[in-house]
C-alpha positions in Angstrom: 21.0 -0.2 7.9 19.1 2.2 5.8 15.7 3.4 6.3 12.8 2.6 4.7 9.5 3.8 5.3 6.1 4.0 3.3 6.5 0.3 2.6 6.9 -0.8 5.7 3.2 0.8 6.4 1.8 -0.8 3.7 2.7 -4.1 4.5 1.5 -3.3 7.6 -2.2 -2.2 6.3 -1.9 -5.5 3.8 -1.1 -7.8 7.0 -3.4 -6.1 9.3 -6.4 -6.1 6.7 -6.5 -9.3 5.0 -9.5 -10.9 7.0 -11.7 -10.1 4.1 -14.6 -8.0 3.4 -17.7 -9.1 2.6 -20.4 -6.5 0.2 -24.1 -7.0 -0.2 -24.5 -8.3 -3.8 -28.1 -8.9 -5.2 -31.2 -9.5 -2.9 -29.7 -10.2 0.4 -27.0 -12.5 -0.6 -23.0 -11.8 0.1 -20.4 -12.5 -2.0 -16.6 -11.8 -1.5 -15.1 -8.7 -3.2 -12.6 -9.0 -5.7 -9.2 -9.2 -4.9 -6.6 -6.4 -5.8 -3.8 -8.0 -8.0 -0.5 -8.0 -6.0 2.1 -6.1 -7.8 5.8 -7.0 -7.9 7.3 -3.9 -9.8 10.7 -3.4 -10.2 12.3 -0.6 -8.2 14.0 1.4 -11.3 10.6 1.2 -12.6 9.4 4.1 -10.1 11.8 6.1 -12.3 13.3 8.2 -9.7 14.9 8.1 -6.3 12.4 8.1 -3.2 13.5 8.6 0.2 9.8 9.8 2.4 9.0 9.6 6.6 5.2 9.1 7.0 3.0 8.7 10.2 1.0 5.8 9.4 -2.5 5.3 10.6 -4.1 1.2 10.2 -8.0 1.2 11.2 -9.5 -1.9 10.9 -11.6 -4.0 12.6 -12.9 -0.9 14.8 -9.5 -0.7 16.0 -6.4 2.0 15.4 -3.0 1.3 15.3 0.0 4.0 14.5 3.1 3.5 13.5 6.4 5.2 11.9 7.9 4.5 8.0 10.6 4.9 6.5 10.8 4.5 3.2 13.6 4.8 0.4 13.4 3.4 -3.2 16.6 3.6 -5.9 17.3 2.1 -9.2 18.2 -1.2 -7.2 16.6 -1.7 -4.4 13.3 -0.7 -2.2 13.7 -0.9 1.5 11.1 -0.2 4.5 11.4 0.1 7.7 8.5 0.6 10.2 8.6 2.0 13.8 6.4 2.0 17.0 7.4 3.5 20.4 10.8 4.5 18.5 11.8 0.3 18.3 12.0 -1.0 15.0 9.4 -3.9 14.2 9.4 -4.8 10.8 11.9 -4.4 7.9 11.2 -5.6 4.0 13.8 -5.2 1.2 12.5 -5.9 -2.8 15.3 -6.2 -5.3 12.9 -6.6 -8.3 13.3 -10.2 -7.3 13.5 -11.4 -3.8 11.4 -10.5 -1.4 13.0 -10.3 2.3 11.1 -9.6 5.3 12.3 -9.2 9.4 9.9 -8.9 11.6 9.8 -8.7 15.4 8.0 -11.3 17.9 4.5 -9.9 18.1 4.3 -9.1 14.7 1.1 -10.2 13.7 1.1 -13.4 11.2 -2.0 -11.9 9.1 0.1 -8.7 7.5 2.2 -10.0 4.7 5.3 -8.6 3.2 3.5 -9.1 -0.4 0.6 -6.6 0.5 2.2 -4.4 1.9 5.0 -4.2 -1.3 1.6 -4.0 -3.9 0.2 -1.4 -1.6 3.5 1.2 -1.6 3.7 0.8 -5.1 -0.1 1.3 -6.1 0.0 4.8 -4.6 4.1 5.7 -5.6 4.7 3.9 -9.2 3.8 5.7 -12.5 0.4 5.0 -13.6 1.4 3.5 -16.8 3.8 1.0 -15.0 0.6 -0.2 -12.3 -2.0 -0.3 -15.3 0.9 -2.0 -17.3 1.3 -5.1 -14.6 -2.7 -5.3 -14.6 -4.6 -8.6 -15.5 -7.4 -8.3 -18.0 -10.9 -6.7 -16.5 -8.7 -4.5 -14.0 -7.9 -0.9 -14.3 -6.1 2.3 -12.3 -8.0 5.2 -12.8 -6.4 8.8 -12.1 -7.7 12.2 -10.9 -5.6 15.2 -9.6 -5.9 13.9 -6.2 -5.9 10.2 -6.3 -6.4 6.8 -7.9 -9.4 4.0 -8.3 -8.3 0.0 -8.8 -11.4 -1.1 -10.6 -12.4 -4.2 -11.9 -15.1 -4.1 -14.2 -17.4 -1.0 -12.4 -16.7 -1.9 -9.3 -14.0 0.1 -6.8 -11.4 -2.1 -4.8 -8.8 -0.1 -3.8 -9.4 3.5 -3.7 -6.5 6.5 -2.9 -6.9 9.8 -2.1 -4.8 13.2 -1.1 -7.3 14.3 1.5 -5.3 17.3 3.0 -1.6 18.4 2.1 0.5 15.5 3.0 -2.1 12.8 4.0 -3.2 10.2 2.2 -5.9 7.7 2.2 -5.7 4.3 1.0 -9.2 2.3 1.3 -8.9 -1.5 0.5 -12.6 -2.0 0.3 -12.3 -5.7 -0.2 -10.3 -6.8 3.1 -12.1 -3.9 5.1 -8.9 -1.6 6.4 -7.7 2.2 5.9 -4.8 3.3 6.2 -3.6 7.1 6.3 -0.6 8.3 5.8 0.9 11.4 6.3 3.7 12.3 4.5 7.1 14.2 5.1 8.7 14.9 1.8 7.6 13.4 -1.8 4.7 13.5 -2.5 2.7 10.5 -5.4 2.1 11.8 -8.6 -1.5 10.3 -9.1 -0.8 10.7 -13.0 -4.2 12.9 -13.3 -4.2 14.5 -16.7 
């Protein structure tokens, strides 16, 4: 089978995270955050091959976990596959269309394929293809080293180069980071 590996740690951070955050909004009353919109871009939409091995880091809920990705993306197909202890535990595939996921016993229920597929491609798809697939009221912002999901003024989903070769992804609504450290490509964050 072929390797696939950013992905894989995305779905990872989206299954891992998705208990929700909660902000303080007004005078002492909480309201949920907004949401990030799930993409479901097309692989020959990246507009390039993509083959990358990252070291991903999951921190939520006080706790740390570490895994291995393998990620490769061509005109027809994006496939992940995600490592710890050197075992593989989770596989996804996205054809543009169907969205396949095998997962090992353990796995835990709360990380879903479908946020872990929106997370790879919010930090790895062309600007203009995210902001393209964007409801109304949301919108990717870029700098030279990373990205802002708004909606309206307020941050969801935040990305950042933070060193050579690591990124940060913050999903400020469901309360989880994840960094990844990169071997090979590296996102172009479409900064002007």
């Amino acid at each position: 089978m072929r390797p696939v590996s950013r992905a894989r740690r995305h779905v990872l951070a989206g299954l891992v995270g998705s208990t929700g955050a909660l902000v303080l909004g007004g005078c002492a009353s909480w309201r949920p955050l907004e949401s990030a919109p799930l993409l479901r871009l097309s692989p020959a939409s990246l507009g390039r091959e993509l083959a990358v091995v990252q070291r991903m880091e999951v921190e939520a809920l006080g706790q740390v976990r570490v895994f291995e990705t393998a990620l490769e993306v061509d005109q027809d197909e994006l496939r992940l596959a995600v490592l710890q202890l050197g075992q593989t535990i989770a596989r996804l595939s996205w054809d543009g269309q169907t969205l396949t996921q095998s997962l090992a016993p353990g796995w835990p229920s709360v990380v879903s394929a479908e946020h872990v597929l929106s997370d790879l491609q919010y930090v790895w798809w062309p600007q203009a293809q995210v902001q393209g697939a964007l409801p109304t009221g949301w919108t990717l912002l870029a700098q030279a080293d990373g990205r802002e999901l708004r909606h309206g003024d307020t941050v969801v989903l935040d990305m950042r180069a933070v060193r050579p070769g690591v990124i940060e992804l913050r999903h400020r609504e469901r309360g989880y980071v994840v960094r990844l450290q990169t071997q090979g490509a590296q996102p172009d964050f479409g900064a002007p």
